[in-house]
DOGU-83996 format. One record per residue (C-alpha): residue number from 1; residue in one letter; z, x, y. Coordinates in steps of 0.001 Angstrom, whole numbers, plus 500000, padded with zeros to 6 digits. Each point is the difference from the previous one (the first is absolute). Example, Ala and Ser with C-alpha at 12.3 -4.5 7.8 and 13.67 -1.06 7.14 Angstrom:
<node n="1" res="a" up="507800" east="512300" north="495500"/>
<node n="2" res="s" up="499340" east="501370" north="503440"/>
//
This chain:
<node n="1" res="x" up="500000" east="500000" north="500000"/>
<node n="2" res="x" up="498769" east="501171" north="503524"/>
<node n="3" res="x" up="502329" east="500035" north="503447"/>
<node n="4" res="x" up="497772" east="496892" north="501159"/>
<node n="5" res="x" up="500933" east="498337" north="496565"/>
<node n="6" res="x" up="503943" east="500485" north="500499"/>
<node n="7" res="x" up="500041" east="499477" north="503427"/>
<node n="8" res="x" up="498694" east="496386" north="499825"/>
<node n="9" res="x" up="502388" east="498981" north="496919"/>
<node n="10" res="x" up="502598" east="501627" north="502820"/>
<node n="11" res="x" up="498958" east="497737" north="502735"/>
<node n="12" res="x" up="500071" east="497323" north="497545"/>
<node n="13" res="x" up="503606" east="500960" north="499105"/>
<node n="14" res="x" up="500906" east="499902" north="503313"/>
<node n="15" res="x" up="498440" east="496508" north="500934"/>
<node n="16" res="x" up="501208" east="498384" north="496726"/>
<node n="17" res="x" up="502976" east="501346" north="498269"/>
<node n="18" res="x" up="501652" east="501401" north="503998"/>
<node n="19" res="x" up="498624" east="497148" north="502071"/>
<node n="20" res="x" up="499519" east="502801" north="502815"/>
<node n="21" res="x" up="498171" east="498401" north="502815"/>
<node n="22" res="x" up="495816" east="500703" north="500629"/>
<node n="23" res="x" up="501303" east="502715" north="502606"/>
<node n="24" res="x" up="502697" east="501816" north="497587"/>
<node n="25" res="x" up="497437" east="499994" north="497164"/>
<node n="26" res="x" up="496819" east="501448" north="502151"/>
<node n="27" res="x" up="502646" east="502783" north="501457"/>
<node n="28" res="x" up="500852" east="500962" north="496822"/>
<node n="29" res="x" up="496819" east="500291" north="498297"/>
<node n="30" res="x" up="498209" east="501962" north="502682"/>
<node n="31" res="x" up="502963" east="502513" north="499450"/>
<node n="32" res="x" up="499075" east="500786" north="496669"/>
<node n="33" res="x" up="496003" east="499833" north="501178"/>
<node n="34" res="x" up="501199" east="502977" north="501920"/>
<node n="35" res="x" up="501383" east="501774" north="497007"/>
<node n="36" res="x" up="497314" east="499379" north="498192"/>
<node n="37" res="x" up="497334" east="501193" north="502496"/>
<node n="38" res="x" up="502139" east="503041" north="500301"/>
<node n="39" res="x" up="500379" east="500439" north="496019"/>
<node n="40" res="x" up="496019" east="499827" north="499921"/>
<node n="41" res="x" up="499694" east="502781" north="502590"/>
<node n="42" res="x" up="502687" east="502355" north="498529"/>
<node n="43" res="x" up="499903" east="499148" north="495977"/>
<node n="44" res="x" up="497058" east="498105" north="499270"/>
<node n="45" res="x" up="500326" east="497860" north="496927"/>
<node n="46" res="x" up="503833" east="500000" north="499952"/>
<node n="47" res="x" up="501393" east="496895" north="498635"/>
<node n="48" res="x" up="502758" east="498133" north="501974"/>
<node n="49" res="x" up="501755" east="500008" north="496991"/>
<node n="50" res="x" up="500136" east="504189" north="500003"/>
<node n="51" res="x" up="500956" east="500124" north="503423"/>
<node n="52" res="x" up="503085" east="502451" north="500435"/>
<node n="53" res="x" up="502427" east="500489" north="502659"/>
<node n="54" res="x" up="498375" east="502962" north="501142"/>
<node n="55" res="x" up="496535" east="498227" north="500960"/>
<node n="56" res="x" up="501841" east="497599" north="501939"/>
<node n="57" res="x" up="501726" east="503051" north="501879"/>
<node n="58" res="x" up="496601" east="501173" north="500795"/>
<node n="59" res="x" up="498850" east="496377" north="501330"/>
<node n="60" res="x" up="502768" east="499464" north="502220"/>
<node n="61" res="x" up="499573" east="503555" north="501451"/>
<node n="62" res="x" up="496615" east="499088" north="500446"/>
<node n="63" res="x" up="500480" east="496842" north="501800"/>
<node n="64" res="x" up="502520" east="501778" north="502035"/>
<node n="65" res="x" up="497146" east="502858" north="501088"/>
<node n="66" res="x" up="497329" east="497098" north="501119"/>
<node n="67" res="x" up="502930" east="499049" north="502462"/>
<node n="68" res="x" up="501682" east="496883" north="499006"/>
<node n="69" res="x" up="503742" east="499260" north="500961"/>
<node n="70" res="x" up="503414" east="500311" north="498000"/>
<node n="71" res="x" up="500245" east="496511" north="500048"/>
<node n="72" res="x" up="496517" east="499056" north="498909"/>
<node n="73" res="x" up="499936" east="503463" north="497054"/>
<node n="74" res="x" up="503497" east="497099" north="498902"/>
<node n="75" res="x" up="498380" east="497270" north="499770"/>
<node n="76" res="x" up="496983" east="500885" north="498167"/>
<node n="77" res="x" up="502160" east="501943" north="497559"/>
<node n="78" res="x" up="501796" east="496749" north="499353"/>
<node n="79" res="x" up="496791" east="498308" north="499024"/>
<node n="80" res="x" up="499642" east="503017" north="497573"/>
<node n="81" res="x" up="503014" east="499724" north="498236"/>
<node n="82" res="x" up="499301" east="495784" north="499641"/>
<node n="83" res="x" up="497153" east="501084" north="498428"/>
<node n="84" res="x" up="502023" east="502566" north="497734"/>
<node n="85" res="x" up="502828" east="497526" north="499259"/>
<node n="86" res="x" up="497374" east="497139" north="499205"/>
<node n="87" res="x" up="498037" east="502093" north="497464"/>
<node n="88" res="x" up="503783" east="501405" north="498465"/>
<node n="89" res="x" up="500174" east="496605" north="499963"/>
<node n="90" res="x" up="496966" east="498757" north="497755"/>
<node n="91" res="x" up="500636" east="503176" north="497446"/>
<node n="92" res="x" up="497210" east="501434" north="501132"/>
<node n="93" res="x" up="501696" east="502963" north="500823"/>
<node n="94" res="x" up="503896" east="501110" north="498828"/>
<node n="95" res="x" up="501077" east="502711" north="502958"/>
<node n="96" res="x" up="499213" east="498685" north="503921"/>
<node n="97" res="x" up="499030" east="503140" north="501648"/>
<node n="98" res="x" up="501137" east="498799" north="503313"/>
<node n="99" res="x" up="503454" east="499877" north="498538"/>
<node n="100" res="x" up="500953" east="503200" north="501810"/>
<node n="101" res="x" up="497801" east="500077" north="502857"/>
<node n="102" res="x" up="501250" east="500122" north="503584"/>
<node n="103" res="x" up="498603" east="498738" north="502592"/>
<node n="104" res="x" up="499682" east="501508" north="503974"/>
<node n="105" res="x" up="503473" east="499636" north="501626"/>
<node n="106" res="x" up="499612" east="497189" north="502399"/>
<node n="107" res="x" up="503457" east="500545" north="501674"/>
<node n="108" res="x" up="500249" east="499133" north="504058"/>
<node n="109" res="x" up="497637" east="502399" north="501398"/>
<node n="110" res="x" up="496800" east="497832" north="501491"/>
<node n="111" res="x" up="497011" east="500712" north="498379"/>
<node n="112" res="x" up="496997" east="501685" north="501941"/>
<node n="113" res="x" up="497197" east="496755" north="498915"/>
<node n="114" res="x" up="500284" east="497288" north="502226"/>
<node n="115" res="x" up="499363" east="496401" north="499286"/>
<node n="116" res="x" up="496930" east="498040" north="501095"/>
<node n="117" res="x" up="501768" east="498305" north="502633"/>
<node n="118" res="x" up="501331" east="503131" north="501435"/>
<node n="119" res="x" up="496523" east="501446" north="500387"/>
<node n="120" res="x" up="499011" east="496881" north="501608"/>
<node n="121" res="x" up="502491" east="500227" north="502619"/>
<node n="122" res="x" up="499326" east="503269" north="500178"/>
<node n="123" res="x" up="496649" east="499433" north="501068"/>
<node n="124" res="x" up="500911" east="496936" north="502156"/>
<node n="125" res="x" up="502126" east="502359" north="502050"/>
<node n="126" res="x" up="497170" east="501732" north="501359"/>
<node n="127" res="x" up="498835" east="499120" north="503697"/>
<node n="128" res="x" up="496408" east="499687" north="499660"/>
<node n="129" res="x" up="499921" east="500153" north="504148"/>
<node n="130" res="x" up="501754" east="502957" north="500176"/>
<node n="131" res="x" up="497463" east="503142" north="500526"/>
<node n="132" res="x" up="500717" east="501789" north="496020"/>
<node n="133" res="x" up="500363" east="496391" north="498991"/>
<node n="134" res="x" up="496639" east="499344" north="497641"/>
<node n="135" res="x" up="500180" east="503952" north="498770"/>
<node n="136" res="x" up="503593" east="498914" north="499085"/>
<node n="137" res="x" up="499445" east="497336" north="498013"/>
<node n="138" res="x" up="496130" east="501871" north="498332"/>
<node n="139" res="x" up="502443" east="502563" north="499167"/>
<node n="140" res="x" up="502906" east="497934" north="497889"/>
<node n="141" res="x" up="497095" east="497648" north="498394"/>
<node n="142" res="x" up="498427" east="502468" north="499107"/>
<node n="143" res="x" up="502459" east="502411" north="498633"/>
<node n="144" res="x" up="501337" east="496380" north="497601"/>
<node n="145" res="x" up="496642" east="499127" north="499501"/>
<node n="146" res="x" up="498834" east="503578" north="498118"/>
<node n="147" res="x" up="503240" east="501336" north="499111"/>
<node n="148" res="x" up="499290" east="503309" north="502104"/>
<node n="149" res="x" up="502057" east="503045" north="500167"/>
<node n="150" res="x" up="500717" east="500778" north="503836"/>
<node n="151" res="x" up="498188" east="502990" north="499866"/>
<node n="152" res="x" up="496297" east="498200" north="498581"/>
<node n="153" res="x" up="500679" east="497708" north="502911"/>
<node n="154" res="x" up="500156" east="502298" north="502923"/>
<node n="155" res="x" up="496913" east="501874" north="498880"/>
<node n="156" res="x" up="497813" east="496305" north="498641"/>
<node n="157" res="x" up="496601" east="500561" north="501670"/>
<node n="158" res="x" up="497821" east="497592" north="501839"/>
<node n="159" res="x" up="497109" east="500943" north="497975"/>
<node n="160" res="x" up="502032" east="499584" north="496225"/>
<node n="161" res="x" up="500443" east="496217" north="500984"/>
<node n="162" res="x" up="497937" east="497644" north="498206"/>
<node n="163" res="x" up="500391" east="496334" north="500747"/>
<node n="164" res="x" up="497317" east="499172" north="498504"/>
<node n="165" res="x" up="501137" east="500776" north="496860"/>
<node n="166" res="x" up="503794" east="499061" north="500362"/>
<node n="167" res="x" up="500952" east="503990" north="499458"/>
<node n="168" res="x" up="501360" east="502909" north="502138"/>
<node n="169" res="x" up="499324" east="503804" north="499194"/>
<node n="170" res="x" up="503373" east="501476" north="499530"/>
<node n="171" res="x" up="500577" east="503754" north="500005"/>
<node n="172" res="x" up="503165" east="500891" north="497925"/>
<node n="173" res="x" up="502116" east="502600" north="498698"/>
<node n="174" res="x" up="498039" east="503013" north="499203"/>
<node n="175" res="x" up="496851" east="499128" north="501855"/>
<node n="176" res="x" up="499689" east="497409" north="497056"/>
<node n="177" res="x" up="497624" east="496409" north="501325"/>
<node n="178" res="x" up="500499" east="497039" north="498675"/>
<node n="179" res="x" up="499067" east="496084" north="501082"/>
<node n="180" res="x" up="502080" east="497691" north="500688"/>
<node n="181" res="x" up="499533" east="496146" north="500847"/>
<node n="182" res="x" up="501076" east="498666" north="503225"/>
<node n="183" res="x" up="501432" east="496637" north="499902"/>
<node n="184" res="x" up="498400" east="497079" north="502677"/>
<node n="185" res="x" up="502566" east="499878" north="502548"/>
<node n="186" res="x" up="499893" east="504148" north="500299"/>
<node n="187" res="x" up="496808" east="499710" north="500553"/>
<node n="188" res="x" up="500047" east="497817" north="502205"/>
<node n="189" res="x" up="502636" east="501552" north="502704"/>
<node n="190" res="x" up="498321" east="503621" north="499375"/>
<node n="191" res="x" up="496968" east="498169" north="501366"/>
<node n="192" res="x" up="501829" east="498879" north="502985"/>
<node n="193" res="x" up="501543" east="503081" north="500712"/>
<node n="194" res="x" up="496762" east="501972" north="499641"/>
<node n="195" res="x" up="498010" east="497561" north="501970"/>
<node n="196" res="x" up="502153" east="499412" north="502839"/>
<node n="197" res="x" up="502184" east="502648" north="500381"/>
<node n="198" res="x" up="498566" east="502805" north="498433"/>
<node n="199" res="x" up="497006" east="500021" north="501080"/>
<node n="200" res="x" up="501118" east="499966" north="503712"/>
<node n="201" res="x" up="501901" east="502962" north="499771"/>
<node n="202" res="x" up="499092" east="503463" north="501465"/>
<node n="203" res="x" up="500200" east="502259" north="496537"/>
<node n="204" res="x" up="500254" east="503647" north="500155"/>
<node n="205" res="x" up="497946" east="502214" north="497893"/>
<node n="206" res="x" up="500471" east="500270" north="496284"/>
<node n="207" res="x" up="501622" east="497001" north="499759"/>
<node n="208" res="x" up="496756" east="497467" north="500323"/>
<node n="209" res="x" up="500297" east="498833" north="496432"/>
<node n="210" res="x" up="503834" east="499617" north="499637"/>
<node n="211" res="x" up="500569" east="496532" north="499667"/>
<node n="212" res="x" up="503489" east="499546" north="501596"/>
<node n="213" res="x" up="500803" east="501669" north="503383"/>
<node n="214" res="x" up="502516" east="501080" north="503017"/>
<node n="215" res="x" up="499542" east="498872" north="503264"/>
<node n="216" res="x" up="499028" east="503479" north="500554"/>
<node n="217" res="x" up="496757" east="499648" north="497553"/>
<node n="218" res="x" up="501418" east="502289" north="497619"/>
<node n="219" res="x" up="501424" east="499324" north="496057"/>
<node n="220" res="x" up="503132" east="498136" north="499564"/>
<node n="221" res="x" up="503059" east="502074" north="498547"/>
<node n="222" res="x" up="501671" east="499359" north="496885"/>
<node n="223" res="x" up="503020" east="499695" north="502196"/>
<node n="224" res="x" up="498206" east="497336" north="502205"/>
<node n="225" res="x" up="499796" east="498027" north="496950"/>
<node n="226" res="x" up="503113" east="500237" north="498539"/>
<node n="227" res="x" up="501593" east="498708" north="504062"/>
<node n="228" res="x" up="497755" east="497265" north="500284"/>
<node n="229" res="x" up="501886" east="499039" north="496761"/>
<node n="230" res="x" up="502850" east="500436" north="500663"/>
<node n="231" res="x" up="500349" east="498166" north="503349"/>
<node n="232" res="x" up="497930" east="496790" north="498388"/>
<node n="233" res="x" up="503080" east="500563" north="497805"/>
<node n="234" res="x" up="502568" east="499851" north="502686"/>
<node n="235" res="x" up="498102" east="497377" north="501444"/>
<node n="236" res="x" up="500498" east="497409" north="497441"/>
<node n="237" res="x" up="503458" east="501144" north="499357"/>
<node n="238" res="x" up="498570" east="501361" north="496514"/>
<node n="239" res="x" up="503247" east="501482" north="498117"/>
<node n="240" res="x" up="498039" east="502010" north="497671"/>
<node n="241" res="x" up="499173" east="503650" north="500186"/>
<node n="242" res="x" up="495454" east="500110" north="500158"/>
<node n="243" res="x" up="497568" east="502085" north="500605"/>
<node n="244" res="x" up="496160" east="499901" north="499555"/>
<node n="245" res="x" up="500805" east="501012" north="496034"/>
<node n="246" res="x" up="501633" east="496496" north="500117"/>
<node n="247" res="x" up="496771" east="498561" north="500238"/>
<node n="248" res="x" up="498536" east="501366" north="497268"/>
<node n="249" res="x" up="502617" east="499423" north="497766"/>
<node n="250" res="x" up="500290" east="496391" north="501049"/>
<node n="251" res="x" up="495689" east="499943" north="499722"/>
<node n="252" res="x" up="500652" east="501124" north="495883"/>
<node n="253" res="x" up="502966" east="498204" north="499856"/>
<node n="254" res="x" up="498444" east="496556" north="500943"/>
<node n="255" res="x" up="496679" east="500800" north="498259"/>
<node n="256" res="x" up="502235" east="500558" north="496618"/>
<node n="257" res="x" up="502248" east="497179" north="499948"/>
<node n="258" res="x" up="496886" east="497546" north="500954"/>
<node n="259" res="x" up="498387" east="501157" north="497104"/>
<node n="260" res="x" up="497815" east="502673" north="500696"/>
<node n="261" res="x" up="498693" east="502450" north="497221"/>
<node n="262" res="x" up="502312" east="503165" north="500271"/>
<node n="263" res="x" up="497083" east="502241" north="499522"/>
<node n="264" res="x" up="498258" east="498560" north="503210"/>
<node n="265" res="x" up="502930" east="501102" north="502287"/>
<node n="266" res="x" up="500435" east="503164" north="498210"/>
<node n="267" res="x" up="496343" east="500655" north="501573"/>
<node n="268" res="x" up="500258" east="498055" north="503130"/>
<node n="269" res="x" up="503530" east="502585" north="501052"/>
<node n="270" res="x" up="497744" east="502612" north="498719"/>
<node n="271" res="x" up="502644" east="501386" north="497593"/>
<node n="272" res="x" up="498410" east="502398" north="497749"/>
<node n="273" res="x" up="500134" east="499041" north="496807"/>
<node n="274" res="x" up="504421" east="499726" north="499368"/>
<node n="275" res="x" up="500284" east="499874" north="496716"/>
<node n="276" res="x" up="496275" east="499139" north="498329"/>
<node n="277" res="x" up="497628" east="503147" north="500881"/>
<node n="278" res="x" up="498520" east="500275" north="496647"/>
<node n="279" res="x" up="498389" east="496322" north="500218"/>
<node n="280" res="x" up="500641" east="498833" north="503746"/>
<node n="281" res="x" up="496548" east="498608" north="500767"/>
<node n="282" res="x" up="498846" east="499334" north="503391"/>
<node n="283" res="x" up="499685" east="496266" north="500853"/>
<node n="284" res="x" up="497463" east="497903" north="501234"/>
<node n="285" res="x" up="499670" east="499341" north="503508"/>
<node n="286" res="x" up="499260" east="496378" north="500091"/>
<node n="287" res="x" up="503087" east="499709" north="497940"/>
<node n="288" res="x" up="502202" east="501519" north="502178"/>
<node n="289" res="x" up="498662" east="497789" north="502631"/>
<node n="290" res="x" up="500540" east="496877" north="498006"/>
<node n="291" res="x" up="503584" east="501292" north="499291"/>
<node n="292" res="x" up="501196" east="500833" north="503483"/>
<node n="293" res="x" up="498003" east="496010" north="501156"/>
<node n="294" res="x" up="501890" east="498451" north="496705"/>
<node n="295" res="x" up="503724" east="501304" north="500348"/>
<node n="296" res="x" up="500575" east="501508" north="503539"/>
<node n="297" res="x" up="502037" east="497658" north="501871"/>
<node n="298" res="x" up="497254" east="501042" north="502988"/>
<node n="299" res="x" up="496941" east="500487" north="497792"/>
//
């Protein structure tokens, strides 16, 4: 018997014998979809019934490397060890692996993803009047939107922006390029900003084809970044500790728990390959399109 096989007389456990609601049972099963995408990456062919402790250790430090929070690394273990405690259950198998495993430590220190919401009022926050006001607000859609790293954003180029395709060119660590799909509403404001602000500006030389500026037509800092954050933050009376990283750990985050194939946002952060060199295989472009449109909150 396959994963798909065991994971629908699961959700059939769940609906039937548990009486979990529609909600509780499509959480859970998408959990284990995750294991099981990861399983096929890392140890093609392996049976859920083989599964040791040690593969789940891998998964969950996987999970944790794409970026996803303490609290949300708990709650997907959970689903795991239904899954676990509903085949120990059927006799299918007679030691649960999860028995042992720990999860992340939750305890009281706020995690670095933030919540839809929080993003929204994030983005709310930002006077569109003001004169940085539509680079402001490019700059945070587009940094949720594509899950860059601080660094690919300061240096995106004019001329790596498709919109015609849905895609920006992203430089990364080590020189290494990479697409990645930009949702509709981050499109959208990058538009704006180039169109009416951008293009008024008086832009020193070297820096025509950086996308986001200074007043003084020059690059933004990394710093720059990180303080328009921060007083947004402020702003809003936000209690939790961000910074542009918190964008793209809330852009993984939210792509995950929607649904998303983990693969997809392994390529979309540009993470080489974590734990899957030998058969990582590059993904589809259309796909990764149809992902970010499908399960992005903003998509």
């Amino acid at each position: 018997m396959n994963w798909d096989l065991h994971i629908r007389h699961f959700e059939s456990y769940l609906r039937v014998e548990r009486s979990l609601s529609a909600n509780s049972v499509e959480a859970y099963v998408r959990d284990v979809q995750k294991l099981a995408q990861f399983l096929d990456m890392r140890h093609r062919g392996l049976s859920p019934l083989s599964v040791k402790a040690s593969h789940l250790r891998q998964f969950i430090q996987y999970i944790h490397e794409l970026g996803m929070s303490a609290f949300s690394q708990a709650r997907i273990l959970s689903g795991i060890k239904s899954f676990y405690k509903y085949l120990q259950f059927e006799d299918l198998i007679t030691h649960d692996p999860t028995a042992l495993l720990q999860g992340p430590k939750l305890g009281r220190k706020l995690p670095d993803t933030l919540d839809y919401e929080e993003i929204v009022r994030l983005l709310e926050a930002i006077d569109l009047s003001a004169p940085d006001g539509q680079r402001n607000r490019a700059i945070l859609e587009v940094l949720y939107s594509s899950g860059l790293r601080v660094s690919e954003l300061v240096e995106l180029k004019r001329s790596n922006l498709y919109f015609d395709l849905g895609f920006l060119r992203v430089v990364g660590k080590g020189n290494k390029e990479r697409l990645v799909p930009i949702g509709r509403d981050a499109m959208k404001y990058l538009r704006i900003y180039l169109d009416q602000v951008r293009d008024q500006m008086t832009i020193k030389k070297g820096f025509e084809n950086h996308v986001f500026l200074n007043r003084r037509g020059t690059k933004l800092s990394r710093v720059m970044i990180f303080l328009i954050i921060k007083s947004l933050a402020n702003h809003i009376g936000l209690k939790k500790s961000i910074s542009p990283h918190t964008f793209r750990h809330s852009f993984a985050t939210h792509l995950i728990e929607g649904g998303a194939d983990l693969r997809a946002v392994q390529e979309m952060l540009g993470h080489e390959s974590i734990t899957t060199t030998e058969i990582y295989t590059h993904l589809d472009r259309d796909y990764l399109r149809q992902v970010v449109k499908e399960f992005h909150p903003r998509g």
